[in-house]
matplotlib code that plots the C-alpha trace (Angstrom):
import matplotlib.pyplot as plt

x = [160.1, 158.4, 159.1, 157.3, 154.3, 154.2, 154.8, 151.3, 149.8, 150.0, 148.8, 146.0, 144.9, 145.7, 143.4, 140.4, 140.8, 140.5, 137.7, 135.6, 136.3, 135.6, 132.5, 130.9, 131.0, 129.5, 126.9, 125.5, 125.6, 123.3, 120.7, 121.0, 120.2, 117.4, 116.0, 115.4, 114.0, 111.3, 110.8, 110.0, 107.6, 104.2, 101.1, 101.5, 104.9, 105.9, 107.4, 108.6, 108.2, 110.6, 108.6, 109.0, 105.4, 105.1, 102.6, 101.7, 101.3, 97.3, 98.0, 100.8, 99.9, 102.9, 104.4, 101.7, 101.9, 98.7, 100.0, 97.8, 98.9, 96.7, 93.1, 94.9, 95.4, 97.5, 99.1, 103.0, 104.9, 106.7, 110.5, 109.6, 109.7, 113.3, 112.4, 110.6, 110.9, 113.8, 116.1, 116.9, 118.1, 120.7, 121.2, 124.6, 127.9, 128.1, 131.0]
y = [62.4, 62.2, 65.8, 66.8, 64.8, 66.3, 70.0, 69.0, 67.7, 70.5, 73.1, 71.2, 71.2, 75.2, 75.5, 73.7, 75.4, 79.1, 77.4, 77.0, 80.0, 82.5, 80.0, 77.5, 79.1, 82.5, 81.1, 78.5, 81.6, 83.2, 80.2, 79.9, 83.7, 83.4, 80.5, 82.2, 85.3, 83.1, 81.1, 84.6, 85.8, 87.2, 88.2, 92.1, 92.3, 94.5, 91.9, 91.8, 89.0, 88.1, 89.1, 92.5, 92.6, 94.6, 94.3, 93.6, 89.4, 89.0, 85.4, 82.7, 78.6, 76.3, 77.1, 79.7, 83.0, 85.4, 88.9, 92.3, 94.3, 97.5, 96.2, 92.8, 89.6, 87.2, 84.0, 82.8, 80.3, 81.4, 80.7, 83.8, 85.8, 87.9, 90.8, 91.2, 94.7, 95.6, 92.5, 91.5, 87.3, 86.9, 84.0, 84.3, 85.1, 88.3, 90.7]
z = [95.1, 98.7, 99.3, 96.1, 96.7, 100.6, 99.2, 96.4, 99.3, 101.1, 98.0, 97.5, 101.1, 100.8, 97.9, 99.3, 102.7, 100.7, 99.0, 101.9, 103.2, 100.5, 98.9, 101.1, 104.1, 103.3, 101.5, 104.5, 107.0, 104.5, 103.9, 107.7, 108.2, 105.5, 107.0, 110.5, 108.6, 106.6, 110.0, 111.7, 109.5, 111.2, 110.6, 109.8, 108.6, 105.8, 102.7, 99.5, 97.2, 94.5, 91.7, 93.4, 95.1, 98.2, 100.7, 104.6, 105.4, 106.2, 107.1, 107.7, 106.6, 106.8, 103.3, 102.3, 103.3, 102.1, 101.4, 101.0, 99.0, 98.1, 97.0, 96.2, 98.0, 96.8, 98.3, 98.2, 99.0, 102.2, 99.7, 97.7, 100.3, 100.0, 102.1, 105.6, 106.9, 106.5, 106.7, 103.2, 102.1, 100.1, 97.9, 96.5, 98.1, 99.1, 97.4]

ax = plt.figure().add_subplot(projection="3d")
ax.plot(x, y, z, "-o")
ax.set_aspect("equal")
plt.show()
């Protein structure tokens, strides 16, 4: 019966070990990545929104971030932000 338990013991252990690897992992890289991006955001970079607006950043606040964008200027919050030049954040896990 102990050598039962041990070999269960041992699956589960197995199953949370793939766990972190294919889920949790992957997915903190990516918020830290993202993070750093949002961080390094400056006055004249290129950015995408998540609504899909593009435009050039006119100015940086703490959590504000006023973007040009053609004869508009709008203001978002610096977490909507999904693209700056060309680095792109991901969300999700990536496949």
């Amino acid at each position: 019966m102990s050598q039962g338990l041990m070999v269960l013991v041992i699956q589960i252990a197995a199953i949370v070990a793939v766990m972190y690897f294919l889920f949790i992992l992957p997915q903190s890289k990516a918020r830290k990545k993202a993070a750093a991006m949002l961080a390094g955001i400056q006055k004249g970079n290129d950015v995408m929104t998540a609504g899909g607006i593009v435009g050039k950043v006119r100015d940086v606040k703490e959590s504000l971030i006023t973007i040009e964008t053609g004869t508009a200027t709008i203001v978002v919050d610096r977490s909507r932000i999904v693209r700056v030049g060309s680095q792109t954040t991901t969300t999700g896990p990536s496949i």
